[in-house]
C-alpha positions as CSV (number, residue, x, y, z in Angstrom):
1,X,106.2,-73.0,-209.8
2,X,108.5,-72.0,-206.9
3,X,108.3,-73.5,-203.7
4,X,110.4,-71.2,-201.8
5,X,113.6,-69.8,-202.1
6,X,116.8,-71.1,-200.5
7,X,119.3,-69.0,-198.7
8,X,117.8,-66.2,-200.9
9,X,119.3,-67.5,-204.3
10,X,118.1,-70.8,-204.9
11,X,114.4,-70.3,-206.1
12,X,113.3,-74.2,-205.3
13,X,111.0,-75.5,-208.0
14,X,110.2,-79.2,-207.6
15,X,110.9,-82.3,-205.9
16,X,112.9,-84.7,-208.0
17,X,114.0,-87.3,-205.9
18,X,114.3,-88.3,-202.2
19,X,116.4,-90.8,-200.1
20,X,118.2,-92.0,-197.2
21,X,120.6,-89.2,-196.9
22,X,118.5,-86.2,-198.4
23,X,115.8,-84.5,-200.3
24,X,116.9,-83.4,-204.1
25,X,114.9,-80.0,-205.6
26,X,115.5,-78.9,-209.4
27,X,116.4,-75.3,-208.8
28,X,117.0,-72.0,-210.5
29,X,120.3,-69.9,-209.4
30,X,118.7,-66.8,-209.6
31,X,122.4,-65.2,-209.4
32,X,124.0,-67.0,-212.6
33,X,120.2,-67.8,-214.2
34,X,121.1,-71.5,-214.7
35,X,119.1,-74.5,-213.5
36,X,120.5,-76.6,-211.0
37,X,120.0,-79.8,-208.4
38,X,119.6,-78.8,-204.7
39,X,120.4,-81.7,-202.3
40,X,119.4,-80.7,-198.8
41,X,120.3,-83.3,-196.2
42,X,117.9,-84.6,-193.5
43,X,117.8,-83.4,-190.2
44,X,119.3,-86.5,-188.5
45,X,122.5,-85.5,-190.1
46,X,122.5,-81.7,-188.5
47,X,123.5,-82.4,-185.0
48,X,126.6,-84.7,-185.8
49,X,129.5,-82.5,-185.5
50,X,132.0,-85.3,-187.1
51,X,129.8,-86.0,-190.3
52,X,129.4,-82.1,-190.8
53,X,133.0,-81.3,-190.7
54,X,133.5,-84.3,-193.0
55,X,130.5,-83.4,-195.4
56,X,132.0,-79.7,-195.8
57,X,135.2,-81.1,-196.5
58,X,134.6,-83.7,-198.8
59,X,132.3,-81.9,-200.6
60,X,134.8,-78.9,-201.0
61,X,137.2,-81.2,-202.4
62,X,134.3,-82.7,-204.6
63,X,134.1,-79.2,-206.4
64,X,137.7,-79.3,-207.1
65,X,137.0,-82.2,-209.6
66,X,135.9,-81.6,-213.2
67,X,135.3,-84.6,-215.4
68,X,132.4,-85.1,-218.5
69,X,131.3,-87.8,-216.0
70,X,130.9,-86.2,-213.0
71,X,128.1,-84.3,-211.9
72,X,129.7,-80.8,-210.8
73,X,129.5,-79.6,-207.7
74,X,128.9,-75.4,-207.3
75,X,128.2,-74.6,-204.0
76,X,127.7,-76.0,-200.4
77,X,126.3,-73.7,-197.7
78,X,123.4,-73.7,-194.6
79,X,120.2,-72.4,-194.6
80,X,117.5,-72.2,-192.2
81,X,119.5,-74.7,-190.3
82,X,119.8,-77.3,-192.8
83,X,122.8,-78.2,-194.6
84,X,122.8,-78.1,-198.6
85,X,125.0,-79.0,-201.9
86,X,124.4,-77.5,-205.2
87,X,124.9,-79.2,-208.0
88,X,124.4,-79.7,-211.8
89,X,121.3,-80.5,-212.8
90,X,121.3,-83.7,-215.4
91,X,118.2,-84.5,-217.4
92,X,117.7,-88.0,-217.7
93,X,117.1,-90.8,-215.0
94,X,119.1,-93.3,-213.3
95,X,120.8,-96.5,-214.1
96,X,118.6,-98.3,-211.5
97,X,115.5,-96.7,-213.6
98,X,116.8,-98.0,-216.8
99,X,117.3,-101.5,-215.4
100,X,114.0,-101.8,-213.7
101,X,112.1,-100.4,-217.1
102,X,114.1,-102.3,-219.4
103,X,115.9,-105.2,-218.3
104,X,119.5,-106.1,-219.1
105,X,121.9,-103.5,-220.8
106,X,123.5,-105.0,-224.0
107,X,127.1,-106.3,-223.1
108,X,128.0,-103.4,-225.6
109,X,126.2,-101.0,-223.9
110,X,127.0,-102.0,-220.4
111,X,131.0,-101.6,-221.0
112,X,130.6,-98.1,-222.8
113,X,129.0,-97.1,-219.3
114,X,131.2,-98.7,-217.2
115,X,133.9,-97.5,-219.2
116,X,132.4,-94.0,-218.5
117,X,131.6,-94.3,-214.6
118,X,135.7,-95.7,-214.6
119,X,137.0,-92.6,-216.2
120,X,135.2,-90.5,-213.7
121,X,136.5,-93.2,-210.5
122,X,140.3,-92.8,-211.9
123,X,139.8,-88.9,-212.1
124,X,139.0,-89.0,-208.6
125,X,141.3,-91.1,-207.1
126,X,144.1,-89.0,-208.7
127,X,142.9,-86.6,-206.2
128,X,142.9,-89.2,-203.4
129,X,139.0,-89.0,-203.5
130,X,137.0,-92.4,-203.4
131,X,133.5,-92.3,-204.0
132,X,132.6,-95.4,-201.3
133,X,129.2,-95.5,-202.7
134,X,128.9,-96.4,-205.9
135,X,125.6,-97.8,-207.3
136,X,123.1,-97.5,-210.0
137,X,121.1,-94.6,-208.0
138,X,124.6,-92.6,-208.4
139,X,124.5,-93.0,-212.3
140,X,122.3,-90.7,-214.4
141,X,122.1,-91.4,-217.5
142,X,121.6,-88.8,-220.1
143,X,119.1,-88.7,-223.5
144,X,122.6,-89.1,-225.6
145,X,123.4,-92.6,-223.6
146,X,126.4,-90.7,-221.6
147,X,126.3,-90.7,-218.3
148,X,127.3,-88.8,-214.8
149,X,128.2,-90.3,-211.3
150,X,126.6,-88.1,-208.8
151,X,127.6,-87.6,-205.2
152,X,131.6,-87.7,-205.1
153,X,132.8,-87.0,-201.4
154,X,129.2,-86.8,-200.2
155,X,128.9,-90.3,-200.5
156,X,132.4,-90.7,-198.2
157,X,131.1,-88.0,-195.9
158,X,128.0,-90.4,-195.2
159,X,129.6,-93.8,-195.4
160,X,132.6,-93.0,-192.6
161,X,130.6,-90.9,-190.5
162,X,127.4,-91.9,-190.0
163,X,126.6,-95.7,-192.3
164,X,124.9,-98.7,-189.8
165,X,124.2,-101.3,-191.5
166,X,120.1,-101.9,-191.6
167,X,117.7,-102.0,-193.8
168,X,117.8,-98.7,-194.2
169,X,121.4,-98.1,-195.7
170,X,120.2,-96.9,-198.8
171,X,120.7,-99.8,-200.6
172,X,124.0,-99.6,-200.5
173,X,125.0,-102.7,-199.1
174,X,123.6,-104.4,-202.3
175,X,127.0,-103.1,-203.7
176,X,129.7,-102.9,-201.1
177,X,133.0,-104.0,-201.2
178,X,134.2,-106.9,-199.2
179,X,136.6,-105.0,-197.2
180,X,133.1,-102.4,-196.7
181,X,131.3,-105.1,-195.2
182,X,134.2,-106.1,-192.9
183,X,134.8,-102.5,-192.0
184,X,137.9,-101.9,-192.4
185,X,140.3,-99.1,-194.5
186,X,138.5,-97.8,-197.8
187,X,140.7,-97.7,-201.1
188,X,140.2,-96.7,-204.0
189,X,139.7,-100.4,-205.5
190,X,136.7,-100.8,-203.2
191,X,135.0,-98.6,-206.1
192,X,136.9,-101.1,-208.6
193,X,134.7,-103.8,-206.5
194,X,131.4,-101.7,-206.3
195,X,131.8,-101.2,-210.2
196,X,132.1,-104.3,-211.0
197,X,128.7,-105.6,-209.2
198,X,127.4,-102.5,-210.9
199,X,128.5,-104.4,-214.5
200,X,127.0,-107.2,-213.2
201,X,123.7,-105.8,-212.4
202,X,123.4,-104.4,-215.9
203,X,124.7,-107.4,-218.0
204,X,121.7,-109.9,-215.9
205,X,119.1,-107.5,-214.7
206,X,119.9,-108.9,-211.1
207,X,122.3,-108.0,-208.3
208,X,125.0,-111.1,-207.7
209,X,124.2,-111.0,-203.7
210,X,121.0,-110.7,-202.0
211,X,119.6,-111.5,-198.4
212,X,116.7,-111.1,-195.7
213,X,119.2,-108.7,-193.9
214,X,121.6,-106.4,-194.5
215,X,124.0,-108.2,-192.6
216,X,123.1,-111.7,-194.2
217,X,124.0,-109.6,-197.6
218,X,127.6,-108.4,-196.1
219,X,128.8,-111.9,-195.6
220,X,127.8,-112.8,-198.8
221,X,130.0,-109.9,-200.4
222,X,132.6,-111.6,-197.6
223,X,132.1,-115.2,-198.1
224,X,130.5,-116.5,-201.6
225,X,131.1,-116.1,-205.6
226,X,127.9,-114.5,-207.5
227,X,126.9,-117.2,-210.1
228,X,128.6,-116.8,-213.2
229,X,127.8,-114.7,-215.7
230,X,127.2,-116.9,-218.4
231,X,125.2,-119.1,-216.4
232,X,122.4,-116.6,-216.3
233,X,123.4,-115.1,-220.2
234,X,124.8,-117.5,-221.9
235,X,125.7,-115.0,-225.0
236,X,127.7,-112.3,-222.5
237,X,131.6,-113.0,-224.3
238,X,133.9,-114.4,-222.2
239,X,136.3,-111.6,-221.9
240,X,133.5,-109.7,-220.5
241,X,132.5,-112.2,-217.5
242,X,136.3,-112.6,-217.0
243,X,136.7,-108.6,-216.4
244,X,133.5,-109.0,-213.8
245,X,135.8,-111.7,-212.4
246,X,138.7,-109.6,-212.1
247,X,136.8,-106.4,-210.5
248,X,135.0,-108.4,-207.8
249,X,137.9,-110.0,-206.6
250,X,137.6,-110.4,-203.0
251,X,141.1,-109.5,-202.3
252,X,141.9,-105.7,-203.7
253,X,145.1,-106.8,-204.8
254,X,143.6,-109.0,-207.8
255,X,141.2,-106.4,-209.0
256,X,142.8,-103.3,-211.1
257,X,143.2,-99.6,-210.4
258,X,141.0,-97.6,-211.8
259,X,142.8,-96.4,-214.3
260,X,143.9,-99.4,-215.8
261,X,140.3,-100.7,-215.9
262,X,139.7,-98.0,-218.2
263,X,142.4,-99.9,-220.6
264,X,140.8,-103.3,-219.9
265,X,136.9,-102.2,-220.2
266,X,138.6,-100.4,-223.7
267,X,140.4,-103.8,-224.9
268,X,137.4,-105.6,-224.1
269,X,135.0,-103.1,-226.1
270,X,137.8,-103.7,-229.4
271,X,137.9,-107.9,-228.6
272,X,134.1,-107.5,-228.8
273,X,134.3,-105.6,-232.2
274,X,136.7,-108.3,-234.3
275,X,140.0,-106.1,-233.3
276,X,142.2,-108.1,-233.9
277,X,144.9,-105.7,-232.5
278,X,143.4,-105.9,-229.0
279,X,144.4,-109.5,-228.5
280,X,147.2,-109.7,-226.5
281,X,150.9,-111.2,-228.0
282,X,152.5,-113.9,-227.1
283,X,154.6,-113.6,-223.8
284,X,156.9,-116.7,-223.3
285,X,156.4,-115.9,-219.5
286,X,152.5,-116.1,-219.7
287,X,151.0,-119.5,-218.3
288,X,150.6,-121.7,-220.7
289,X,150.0,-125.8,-221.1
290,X,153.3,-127.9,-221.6
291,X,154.1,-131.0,-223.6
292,X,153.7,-134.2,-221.5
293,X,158.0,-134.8,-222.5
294,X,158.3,-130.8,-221.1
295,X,156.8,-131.5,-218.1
296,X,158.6,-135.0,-217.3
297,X,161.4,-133.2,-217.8
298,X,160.8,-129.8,-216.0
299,X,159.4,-132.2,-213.1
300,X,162.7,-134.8,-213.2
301,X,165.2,-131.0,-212.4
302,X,162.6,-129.7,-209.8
303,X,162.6,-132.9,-207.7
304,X,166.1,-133.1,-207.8
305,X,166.3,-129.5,-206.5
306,X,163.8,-129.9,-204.2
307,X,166.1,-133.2,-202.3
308,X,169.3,-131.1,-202.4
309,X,167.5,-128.0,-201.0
310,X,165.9,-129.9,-198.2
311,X,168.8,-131.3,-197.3
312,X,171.1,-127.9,-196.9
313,X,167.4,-126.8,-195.1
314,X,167.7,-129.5,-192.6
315,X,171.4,-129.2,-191.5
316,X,171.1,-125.4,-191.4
317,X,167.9,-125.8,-188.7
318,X,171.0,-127.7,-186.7
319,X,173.2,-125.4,-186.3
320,X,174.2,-122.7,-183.7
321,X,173.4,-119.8,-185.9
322,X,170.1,-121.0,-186.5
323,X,169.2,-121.3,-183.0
324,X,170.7,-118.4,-181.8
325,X,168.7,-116.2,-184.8
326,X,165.6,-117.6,-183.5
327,X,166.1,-116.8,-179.8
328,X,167.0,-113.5,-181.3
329,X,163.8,-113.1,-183.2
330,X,161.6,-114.1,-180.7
331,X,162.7,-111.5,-178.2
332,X,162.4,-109.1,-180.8
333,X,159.3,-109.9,-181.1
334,X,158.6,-109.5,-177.8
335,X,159.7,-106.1,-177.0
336,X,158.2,-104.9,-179.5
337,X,154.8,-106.0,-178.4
338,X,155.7,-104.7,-175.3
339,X,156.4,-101.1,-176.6
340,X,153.1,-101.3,-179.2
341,X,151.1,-102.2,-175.9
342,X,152.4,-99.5,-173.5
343,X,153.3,-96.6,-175.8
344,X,156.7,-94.8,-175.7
345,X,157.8,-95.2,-171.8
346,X,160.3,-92.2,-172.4
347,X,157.6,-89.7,-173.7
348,X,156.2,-87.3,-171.8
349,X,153.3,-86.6,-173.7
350,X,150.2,-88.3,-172.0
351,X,147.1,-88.9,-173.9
352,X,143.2,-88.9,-173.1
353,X,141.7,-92.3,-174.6
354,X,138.6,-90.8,-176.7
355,X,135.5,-93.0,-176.6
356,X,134.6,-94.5,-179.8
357,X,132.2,-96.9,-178.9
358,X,129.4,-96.9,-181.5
359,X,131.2,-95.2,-183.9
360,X,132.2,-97.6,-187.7
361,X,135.4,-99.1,-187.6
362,X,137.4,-96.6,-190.4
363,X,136.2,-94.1,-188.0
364,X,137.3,-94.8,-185.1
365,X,140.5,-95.9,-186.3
366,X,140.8,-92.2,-187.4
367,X,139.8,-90.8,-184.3
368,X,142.8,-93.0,-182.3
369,X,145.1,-92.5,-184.9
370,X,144.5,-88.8,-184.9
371,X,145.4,-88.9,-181.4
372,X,148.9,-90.6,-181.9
373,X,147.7,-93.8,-180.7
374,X,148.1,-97.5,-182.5
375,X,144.8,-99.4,-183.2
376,X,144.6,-102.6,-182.9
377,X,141.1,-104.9,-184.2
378,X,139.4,-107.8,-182.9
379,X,135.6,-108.8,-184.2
380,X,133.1,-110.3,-182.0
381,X,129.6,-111.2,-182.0
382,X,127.1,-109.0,-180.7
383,X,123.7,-109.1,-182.5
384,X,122.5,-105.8,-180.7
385,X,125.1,-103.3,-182.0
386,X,125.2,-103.4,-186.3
387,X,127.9,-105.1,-188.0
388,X,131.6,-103.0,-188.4
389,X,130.4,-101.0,-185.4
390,X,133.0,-100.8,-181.9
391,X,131.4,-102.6,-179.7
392,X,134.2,-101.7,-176.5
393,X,137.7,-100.6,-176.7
394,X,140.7,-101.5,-174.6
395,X,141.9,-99.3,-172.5
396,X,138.5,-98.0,-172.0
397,X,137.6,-93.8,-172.5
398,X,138.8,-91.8,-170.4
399,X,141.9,-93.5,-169.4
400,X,145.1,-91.6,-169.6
401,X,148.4,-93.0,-171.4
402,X,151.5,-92.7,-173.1
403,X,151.0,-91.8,-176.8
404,X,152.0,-94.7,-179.2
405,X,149.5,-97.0,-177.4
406,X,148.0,-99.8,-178.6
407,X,144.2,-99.7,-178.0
408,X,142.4,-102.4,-178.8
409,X,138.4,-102.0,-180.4
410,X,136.4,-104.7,-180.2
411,X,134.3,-104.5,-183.6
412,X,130.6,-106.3,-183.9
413,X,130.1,-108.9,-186.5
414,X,126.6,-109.2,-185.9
415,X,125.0,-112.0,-184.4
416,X,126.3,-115.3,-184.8
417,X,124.1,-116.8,-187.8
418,X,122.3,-120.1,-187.5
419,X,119.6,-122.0,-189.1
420,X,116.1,-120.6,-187.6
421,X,114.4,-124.0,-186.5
422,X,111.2,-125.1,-186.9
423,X,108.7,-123.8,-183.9
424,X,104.9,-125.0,-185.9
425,X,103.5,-127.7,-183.4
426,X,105.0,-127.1,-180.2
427,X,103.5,-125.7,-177.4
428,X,104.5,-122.1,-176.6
429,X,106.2,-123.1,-173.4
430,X,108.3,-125.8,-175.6
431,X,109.4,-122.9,-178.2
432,X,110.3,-120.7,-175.6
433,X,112.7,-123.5,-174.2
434,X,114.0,-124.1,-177.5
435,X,115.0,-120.5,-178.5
436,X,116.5,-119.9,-175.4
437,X,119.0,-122.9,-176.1
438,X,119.6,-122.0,-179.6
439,X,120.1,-118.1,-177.9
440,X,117.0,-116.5,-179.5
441,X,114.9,-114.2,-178.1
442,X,110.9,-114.3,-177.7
443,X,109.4,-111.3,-179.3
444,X,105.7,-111.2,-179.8
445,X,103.3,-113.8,-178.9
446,X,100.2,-113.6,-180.9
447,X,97.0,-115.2,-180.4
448,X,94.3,-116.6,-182.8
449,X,91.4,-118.9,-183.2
450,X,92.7,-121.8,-185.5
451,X,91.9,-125.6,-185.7
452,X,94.9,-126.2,-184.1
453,X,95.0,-127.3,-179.8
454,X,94.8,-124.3,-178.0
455,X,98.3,-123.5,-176.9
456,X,100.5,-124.7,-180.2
457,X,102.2,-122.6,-182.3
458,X,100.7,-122.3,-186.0
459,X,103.4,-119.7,-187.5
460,X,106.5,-117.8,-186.6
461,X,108.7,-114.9,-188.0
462,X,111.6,-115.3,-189.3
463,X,110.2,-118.4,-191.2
464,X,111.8,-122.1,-190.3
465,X,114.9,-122.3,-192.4
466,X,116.4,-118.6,-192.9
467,X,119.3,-117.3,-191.8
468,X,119.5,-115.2,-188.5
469,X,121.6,-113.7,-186.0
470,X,122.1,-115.0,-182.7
471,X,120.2,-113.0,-180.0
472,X,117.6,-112.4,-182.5
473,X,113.9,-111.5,-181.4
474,X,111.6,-114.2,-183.1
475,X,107.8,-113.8,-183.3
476,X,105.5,-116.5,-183.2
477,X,101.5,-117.1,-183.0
478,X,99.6,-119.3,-180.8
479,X,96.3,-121.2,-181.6
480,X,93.6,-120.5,-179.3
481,X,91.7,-123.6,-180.2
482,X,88.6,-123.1,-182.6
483,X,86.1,-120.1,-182.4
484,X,82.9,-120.7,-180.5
485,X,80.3,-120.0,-182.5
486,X,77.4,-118.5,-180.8
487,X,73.6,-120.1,-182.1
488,X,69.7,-119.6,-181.1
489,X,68.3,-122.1,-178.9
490,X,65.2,-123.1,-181.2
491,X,61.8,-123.5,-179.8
492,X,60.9,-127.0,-178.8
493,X,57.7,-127.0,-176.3
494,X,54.9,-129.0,-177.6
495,X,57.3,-130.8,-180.5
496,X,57.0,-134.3,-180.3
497,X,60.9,-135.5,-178.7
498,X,62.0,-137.0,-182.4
499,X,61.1,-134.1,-184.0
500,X,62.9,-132.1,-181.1
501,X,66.1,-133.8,-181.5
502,X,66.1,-132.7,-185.3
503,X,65.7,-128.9,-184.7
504,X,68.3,-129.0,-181.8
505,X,71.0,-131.0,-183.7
506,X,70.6,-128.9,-186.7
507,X,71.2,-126.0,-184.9
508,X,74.4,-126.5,-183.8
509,X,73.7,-128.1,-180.2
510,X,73.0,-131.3,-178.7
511,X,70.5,-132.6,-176.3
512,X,71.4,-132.8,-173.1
513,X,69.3,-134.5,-169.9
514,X,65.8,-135.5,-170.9
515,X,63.6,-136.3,-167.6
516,X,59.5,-136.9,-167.7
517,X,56.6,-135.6,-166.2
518,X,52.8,-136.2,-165.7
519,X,51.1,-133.8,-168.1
520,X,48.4,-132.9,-169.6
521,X,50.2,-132.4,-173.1
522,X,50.4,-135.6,-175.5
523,X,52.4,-138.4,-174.0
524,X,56.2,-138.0,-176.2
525,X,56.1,-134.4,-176.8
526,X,58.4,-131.5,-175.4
527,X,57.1,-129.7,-171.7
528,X,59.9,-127.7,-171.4
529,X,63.7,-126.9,-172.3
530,X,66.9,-125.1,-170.9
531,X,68.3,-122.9,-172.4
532,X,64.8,-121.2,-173.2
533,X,63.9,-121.2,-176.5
534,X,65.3,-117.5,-178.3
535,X,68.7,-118.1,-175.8
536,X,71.7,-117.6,-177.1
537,X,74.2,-121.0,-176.4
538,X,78.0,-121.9,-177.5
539,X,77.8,-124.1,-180.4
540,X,77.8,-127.5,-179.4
541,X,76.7,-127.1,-175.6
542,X,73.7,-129.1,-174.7
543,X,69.6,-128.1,-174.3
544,X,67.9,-130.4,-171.5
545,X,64.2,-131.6,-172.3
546,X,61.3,-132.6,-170.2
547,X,58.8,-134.9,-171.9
548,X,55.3,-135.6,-171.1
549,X,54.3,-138.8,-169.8
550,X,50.6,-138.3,-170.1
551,X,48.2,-138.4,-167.5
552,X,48.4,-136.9,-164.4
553,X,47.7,-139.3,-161.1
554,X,45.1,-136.8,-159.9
555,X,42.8,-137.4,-162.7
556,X,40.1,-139.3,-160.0
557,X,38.1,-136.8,-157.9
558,X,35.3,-137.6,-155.4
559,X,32.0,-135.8,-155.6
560,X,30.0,-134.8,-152.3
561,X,28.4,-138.4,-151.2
562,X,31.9,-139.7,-150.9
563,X,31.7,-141.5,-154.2
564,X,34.3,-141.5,-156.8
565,X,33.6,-140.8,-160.0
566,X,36.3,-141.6,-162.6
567,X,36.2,-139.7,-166.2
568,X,36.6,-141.9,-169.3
569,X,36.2,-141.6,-172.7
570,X,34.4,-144.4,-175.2
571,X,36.6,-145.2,-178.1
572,X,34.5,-142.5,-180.3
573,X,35.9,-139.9,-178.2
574,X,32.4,-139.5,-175.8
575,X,33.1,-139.1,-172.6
576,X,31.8,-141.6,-170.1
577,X,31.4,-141.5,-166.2
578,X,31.4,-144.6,-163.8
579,X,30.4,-144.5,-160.3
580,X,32.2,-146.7,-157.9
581,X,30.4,-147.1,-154.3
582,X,32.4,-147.9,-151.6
């Protein structure tokens, strides 16, 4: 079924996949009558003038690359206002599908992929294209077990131009590169890095580095060691934990080019088999353990070249030479901070300072460089703009100088991260005060009926005990004591007062005031009660009674001669009259 038809060749047929960056169609070119994979890119993306220049161009240079692991790109174009990529279509699903459905890839398996998605890496940065994105959402894997790495140059397009780092990142940050998460220059062995947590992912069913935030996950790419391998599979052979090892190095310099990971996933693959060939020969240079008599020996010559060598060190640092070298080099020094900070002072080419505040770091440098100006970078904290984004720059926009300056960009590391502290117990007041102290923010304060004091706090977001940034909003809730409970005032008149004290306790409330009065009801029982009976009352709020106490005084009347009679009754019940005469 077609949906509609794309710049009037494309004949869309069905949604296949969405995500951060855009909406992907199976489609039929109705030009060459071959099915392909439409990616049209969201909106958000159509009124940045930097990402589409570098989308068209990346792509372009995508297209120039073929490789039996790359997806091909065909076309790239606008329509109706929306920018678009064609693509081949690959039957099949994702790596990240295959993990979640079926747990850990075989060590075997895993390296014949990775070897795969490493051919495709060091075909592309031949032609000085890095992918910046690499992941198991990028890897289709076809019915034969081959597979394809999807969105070369796209992926590069979105990373430097328009990447924060959120929780909407795409996921992404689950597999950056150290030097990613610091944002700073790009190589090619920051796919090397990505690769290699890629490996890692499939060989455990887990990612190595995980967080509440995507900026808690960043430092961990910046800061920790995933837990080895073996550890979590103890049967994954140690050549292959040690090439994991090697790939997620955090410096680039100890983790191999692309191309020669293809050799080391291939030895690897042969160690596995029993090759015997694969094992590398013995190289009297290698590392190896020495004798105890080897190493007294090596250790007697060393000291005594050490004592001679400090000795010519410490007669040299006397001399004139010395001294005068060192003037010399400091001065140097000098200068040439001087000329970095003010540009050439005999050029008369004078340059606008662009603004690239908000912009990523690799970015921004571009933008300055581009402009024949030196970039210098300094980090600070500043939980309100994301992590590797310029905070300020130095001279500020606008300001006009001599090309060759040094500009300085300030560049956000997040908030400072601290231990989020308890808040459960205190009073709102007293977990305002401490948040402002530890400087975090009050978000929401939420109200609810709870057995706690009215007033305490009973539960807060972030939880006690995570990690957060400083300036942070935190949320907490506040008890408003227990729920009144509303009950019917039961209906007391004319029940004896026990009897009355029953009903009104087991309802809920409590008596109150109880006051007597002459009546004609029997002495004890109930004359009347407020609340009225049928009322409705708080739970626990009191009902006040009025009891008879028998009698009234006016019971003697006098009849016409003055007399008084009094009424009485005999002990049967009759009654009786006496006259009294005065």
């Amino acid at each position: 079924m077609v949906e509609r038809v794309l710049d009037g060749r494309y004949a869309l047929e069905m949604l296949v996949g969405s995500g951060g960056m855009a909406d992907v169609y199976r489609a039929k070119d109705q030009l060459l009558e071959r099915t392909v994979a439409v990616k049209i890119l969201h909106q958000q993306y159509e009124n940045d003038k930097e990402f589409i220049e570098r989308f068209q161009r990346e792509a372009k240079a995508a297209a120039r690359i073929t490789h039996p692991n790359i997806v091909n790109v065909y076309d790239v174009g606008i329509a109706e206002g929306r920018h678009y990529i064609v693509m081949e279509y690959v039957p099949g699903r994702t790596l990240k599908e295959r993990i979640k459905e079926e747990g850990p890839v075989p060590a075997a398996e895993a390296l014949h992929i990775a070897r795969q998605i490493a051919g495709a890496l060091a075909q592309a940065h031949i032609n000085n294209l890095v992918h910046c994105d690499i992941k198991p959402h990028n890897i289709l894997v076809m019915p034969d077990g081959n597979v394809k790495v999807a969105d070369f140059g796209i992926a590069r397009a979105v990373t430097e131009s328009t990447m924060t780092y959120n929780d909407n990142i795409m996921g992404s940050v689950h597999y950056f590169s150290p030097e990613q998460a610091r944002g700073t220059i790009i190589t090619p062995k920051s796919d090397v890095y990505s690769l290699g947590v890629v490996l890692y992912e499939m060989l455990t069913g887990r990612i190595p580095f995980d967080g509440n935030t995507a900026v808690s996950i960043a430092r961990k790419h910046l800061e920790e060691e995933p837990q080895p391998l073996r550890s979590l599979v103890p049967n994954i052979p140690p050549v292959v934990e040690a090439l994991v090892t090697r790939m997620m190095a955090k410096d680039p310099a100890l983790r191999p080019d692309s191309r020669l990971l293809v050799q080391d996933i291939t030895r690897a693959e042969q160690m596995m088999r029993g090759d015997t060939s694969a094992m590398p020969v013995f190289d009297p240079d290698a590392t190896r353990v020495l004798s105890p008599v080897e190493a007294q020996e090596i250790g007697a010559i060393v000291e005594a070249e050490e004592g001679a060598a400090a000795a010519e060190e410490k007669s040299f640092f006397r001399t004139k030479k010395f001294k005068f070298g060192l003037v010399f080099i400091l001065l140097l020094g000098f200068f040439t901070g001087f000329f970095l900070s003010f540009g050439k002072f005999w050029s008369s080419v004078e340059i606008t300072v662009p603004d690239v505040t908000g912009k990523q770091l690799t970015l921004a440098r571009q933008i300055l460089e581009d402009q024949h100006l030196r970039v210098t970078v300094a980090e600070t904290f500043d939980a309100s703009v994301p992590v590797g984004v310029v905070v300020s720059q130095t001279p500020e926009a606008g300001s006009t100088v001599k090309e060759e300056r040094t500009i300085t960009i300030y560049v956000s590391k997040g908030g400072e991260e601290m231990e989020m502290p308890n808040l459960r117990g205190l009073k709102q007041s007293e977990a305002i005060d401490r948040l402002q102290q530890m400087g975090l923010r009050l978000g929401s304060a939420y109200e609810t009926f709870s057995d706690e004091d009215a007033g305490t706090v009973i539960s807060q977001d972030p939880r006690s005990g995570t990690r957060i940034s400083k300036g942070q909003s935190v949320d907490i809730t506040v008890s408003k004591g227990q729920k009144i409970k509303k009950v019917s005032v039961p209906n007391v008149k004319g029940v004896p007062s026990d009897r009355a004290h029953t009903m009104i306790e087991g309802s809920g409330l409590k008596v109150g005031s109880v006051s007597e009065e002459a009546s004609t009801q029997a002495v004890g029982t109930v004359v009347s009660q407020s609340p009225a009976a049928g009322a409705e009352a708080d739970s626990g709020s009191a009902v006040s009674l009025v009891i008879s106490s028998g009698g009234k005084s006016s019971g003697t009347k006098e009849d016409t001669k003055g007399n008084s009679k009094k009424n009485d009754k005999d002990p049967a019940g009759r009654r009786i009259q006496t006259e009294k005469t005065e």
